[in-house]
Legacy VTK file of the C-alpha trace (Angstrom):
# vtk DataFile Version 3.0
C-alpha trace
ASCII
DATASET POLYDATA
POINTS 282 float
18.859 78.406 123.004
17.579 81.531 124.299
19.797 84.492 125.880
18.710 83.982 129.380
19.776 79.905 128.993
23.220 81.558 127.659
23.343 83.653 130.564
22.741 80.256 133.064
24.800 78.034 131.495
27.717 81.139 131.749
27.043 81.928 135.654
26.568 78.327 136.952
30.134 77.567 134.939
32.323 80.661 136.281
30.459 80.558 139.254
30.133 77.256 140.675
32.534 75.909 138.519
29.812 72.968 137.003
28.596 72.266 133.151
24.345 72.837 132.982
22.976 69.096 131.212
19.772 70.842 131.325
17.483 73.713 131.929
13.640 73.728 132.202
11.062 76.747 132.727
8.891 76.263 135.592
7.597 79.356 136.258
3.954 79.700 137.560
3.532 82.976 138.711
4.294 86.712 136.563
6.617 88.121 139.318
9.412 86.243 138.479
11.508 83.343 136.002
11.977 80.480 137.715
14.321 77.153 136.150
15.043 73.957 137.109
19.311 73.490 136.248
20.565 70.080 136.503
24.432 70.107 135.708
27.583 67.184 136.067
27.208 67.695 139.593
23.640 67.960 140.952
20.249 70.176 140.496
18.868 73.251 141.138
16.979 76.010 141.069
17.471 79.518 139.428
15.095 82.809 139.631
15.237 85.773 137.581
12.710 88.324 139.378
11.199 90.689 136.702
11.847 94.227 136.837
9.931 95.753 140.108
10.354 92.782 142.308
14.223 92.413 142.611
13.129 92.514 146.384
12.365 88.969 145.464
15.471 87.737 145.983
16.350 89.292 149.325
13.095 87.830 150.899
14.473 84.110 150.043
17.687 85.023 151.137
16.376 86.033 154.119
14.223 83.258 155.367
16.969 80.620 154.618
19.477 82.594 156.543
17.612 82.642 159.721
16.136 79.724 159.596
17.748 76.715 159.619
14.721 73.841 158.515
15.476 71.085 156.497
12.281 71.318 154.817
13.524 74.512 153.836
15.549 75.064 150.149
19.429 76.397 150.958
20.661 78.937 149.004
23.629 78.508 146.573
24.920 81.873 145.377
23.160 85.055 145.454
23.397 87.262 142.536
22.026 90.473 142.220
19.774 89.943 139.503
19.247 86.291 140.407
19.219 83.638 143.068
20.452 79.862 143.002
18.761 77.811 145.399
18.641 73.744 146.176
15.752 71.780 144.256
13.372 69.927 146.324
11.943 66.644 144.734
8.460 66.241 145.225
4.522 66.858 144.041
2.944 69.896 144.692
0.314 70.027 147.091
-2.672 70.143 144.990
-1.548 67.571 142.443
-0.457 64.909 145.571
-3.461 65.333 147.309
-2.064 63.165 150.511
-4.536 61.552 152.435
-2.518 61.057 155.496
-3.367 63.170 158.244
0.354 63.075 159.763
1.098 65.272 156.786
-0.952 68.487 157.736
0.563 67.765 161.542
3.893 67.875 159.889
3.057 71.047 157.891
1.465 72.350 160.721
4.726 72.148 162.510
6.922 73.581 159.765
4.868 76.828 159.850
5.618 76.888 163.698
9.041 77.376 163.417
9.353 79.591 160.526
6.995 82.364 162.870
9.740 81.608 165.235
11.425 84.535 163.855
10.072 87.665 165.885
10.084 90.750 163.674
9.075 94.219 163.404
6.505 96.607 161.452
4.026 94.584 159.220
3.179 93.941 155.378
6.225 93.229 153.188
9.392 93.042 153.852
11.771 95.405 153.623
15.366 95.406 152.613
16.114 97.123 156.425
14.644 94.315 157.722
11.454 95.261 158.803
7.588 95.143 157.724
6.425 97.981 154.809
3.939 99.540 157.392
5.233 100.648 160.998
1.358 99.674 162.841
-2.131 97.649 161.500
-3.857 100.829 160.586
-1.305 102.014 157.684
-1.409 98.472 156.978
-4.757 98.036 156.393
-4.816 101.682 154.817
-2.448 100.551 151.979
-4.311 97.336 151.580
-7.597 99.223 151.233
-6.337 102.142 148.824
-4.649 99.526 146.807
-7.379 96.664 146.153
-10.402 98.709 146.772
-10.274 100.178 143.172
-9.236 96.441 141.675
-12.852 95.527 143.352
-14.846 98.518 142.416
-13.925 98.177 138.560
-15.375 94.194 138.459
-18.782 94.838 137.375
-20.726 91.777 139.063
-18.835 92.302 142.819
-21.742 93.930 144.904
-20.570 97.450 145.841
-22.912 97.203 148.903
-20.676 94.165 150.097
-17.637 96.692 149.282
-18.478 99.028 151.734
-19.901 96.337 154.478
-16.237 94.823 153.796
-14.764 97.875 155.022
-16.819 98.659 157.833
-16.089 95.241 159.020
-12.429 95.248 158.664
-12.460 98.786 160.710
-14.716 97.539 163.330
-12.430 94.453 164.118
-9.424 96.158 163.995
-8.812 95.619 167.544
-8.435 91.402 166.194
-5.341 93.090 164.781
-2.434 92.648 167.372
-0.442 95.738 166.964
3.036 94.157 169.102
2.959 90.524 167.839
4.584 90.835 164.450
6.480 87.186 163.344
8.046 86.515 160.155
5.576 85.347 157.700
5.774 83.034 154.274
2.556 84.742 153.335
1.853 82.386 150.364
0.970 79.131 151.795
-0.561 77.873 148.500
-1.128 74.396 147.532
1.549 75.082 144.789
4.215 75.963 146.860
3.722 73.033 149.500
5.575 69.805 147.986
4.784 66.088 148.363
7.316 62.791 148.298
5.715 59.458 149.100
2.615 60.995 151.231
5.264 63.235 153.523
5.697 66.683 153.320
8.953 67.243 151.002
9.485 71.219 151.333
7.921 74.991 151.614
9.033 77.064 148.859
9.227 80.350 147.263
9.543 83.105 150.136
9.455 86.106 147.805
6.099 87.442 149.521
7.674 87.006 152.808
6.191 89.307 154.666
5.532 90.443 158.884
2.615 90.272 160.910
0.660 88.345 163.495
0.909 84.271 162.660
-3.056 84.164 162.336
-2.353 85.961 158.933
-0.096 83.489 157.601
-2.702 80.588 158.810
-5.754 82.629 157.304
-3.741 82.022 153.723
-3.337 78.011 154.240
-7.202 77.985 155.505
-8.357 79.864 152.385
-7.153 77.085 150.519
-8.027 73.965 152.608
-11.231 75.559 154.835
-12.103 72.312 155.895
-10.728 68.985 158.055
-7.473 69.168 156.483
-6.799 72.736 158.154
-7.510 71.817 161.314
-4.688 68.654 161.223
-2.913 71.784 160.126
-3.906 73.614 163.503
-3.338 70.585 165.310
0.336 70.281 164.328
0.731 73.943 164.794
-1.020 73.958 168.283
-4.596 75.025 168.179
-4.217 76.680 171.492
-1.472 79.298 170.389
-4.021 80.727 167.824
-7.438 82.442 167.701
-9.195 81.149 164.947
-11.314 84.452 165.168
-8.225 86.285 163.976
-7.499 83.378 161.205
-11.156 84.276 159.847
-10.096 88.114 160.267
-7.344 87.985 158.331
-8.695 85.781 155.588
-10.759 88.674 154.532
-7.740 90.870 154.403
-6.514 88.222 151.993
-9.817 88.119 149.881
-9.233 91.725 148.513
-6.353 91.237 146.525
-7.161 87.563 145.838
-10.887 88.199 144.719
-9.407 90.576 141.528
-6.841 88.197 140.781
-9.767 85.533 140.029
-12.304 87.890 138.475
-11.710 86.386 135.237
-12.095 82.796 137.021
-15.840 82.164 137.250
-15.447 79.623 138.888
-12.929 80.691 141.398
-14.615 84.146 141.787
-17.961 82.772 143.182
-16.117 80.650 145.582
-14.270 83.368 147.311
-16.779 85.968 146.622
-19.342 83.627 148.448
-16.646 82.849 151.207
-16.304 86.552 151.932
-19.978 87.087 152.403
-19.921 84.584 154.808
-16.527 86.124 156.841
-18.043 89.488 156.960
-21.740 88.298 157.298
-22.750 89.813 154.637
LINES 1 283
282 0 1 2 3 4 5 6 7 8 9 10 11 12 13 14 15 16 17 18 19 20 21 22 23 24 25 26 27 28 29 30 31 32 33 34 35 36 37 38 39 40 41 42 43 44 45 46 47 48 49 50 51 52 53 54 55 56 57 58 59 60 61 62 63 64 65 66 67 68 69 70 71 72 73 74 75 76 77 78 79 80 81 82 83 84 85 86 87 88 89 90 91 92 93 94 95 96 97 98 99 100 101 102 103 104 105 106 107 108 109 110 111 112 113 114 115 116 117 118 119 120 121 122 123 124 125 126 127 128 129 130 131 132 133 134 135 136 137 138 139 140 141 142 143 144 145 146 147 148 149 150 151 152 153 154 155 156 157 158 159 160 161 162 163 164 165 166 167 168 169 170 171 172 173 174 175 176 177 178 179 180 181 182 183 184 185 186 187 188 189 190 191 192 193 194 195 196 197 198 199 200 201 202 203 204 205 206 207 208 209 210 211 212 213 214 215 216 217 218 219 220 221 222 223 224 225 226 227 228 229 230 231 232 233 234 235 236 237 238 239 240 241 242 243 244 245 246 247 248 249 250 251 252 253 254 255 256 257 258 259 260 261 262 263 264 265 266 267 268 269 270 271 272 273 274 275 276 277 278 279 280 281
């Protein structure tokens, strides 16, 4: 038993007063520990944010105190070095693969009402509340001054395409609404969208919750399905609210920190690197 199971089986006893049967790691990303508890009483889910993203925790706790979605998890007790949250049964996204088109429509829906939530400033949130960046252009500045680099140091990324990237993001700023900023999950992944019986189960993991215009947080989900399945995603969401020339706009805002993360990926790497020659016409 390692410390960290000691130090679960210790909180979920003095603190919720209930004796852990089991624990299991399912952590996918670095950023944080994540475990599935089942106790006497019921099941759950614990995260341990590593050092340098404690802000982690006060993103979830966040979203699932303004918003109250039942496809949403609830939170149990907030520590301040952890977070105990309901588990949601169910397949993740990319392992259900649902072929039911009422699912996007549902899904769709869902990420209506979590931009219900009107917000201020843009990028991250903040512990005050608010996005990192008070306006688009320091937004895109950090962006640019932090993944620029990451994309300059991968030796088969076309530097020409670097600098038409840039050009293009500047030139469309204007696609950028500076005074619609919603409340964003920001990581609409295939693993963080669960499955039960062909219906949509549950959203999780908010700790990238971030502000900005809803196109952004669309531009994720289409990055991931850019084909009929995203646009039973639209039509549950309400293809007229959006501007699918934003959605493509903010995908390639999306493609410079995603690009690095799959340089190593060959395969992954040629599909977004292609995909972003074709969003900037490259």
């Amino acid at each position: 038993m390692t410390k960290l199971d000691k130090k679960i089986i210790f909180i979920f006893k003095q603190r919720l007063h209930e004796e852990v049967v089991s624990i299991n790691d399912c952590s996918h990303g670095i950023a944080q520990v994540v475990k599935i508890v089942e106790t006497d009483k019921n099941k759950y889910i614990i995260k341990f944010p590593r050092k340098g993203n404690e802000l982690m925790i006060y993103r979830e706790n966040f979203v699932c105190s303004h918003l109250k979605i039942k496809l949403l998890p609830k939170i149990i007790l907030k520590g301040r070095t952890f977070l105990i949250e309901t588990f949601i049964n169910g397949e993740t996204l990319n392992k259900a693969k649902p072929q039911n088109i009422n699912f996007y429509n549902t899904l769709g829906k869902t990420i209506k009402k979590i931009h219900q939530i009107k917000m201020s400033g843009f990028g991250e949130l903040m512990t005050g509340g608010k996005g990192r960046q008070a306006n688009p252009t320091q937004h895109i500045e950090f962006l640019l001054k932090e993944n620029l680099p990451l994309l300059s140091k991968i030796k088969t990324f076309d530097k020409k395409l670097l600098q038409h990237t840039k050009k293009f993001i500047y030139d469309n700023i204007s696609l950028f609404d500076s005074d619609k900023s919603v409340l964003l999950h920001f990581d609409l992944i295939d693993d963080n969208i669960l499955v039960k019986n062909n219906k949509l189960a549950g959203i999780i993991d908010f700790g990238d919750l971030s502000c900005g215009p809803k196109e952004y947080d669309l531009a994720k989900a289409y990055l991931e399905n850019p084909n009929k399945k995203f646009s039973h995603i639209l039509n549950g969401y309400g293809k007229n609210l959006v501007n699918m020339k934003k959605i493509k706009y903010f995908a390639v805002l999306h493609l410079l920190y995603i690009i690095p993360y799959y340089s190593s990926h060959k395969e992954k790497y040629a599909q977004y690197s292609k995909l972003l020659k074709a969003l900037v016409k490259y």
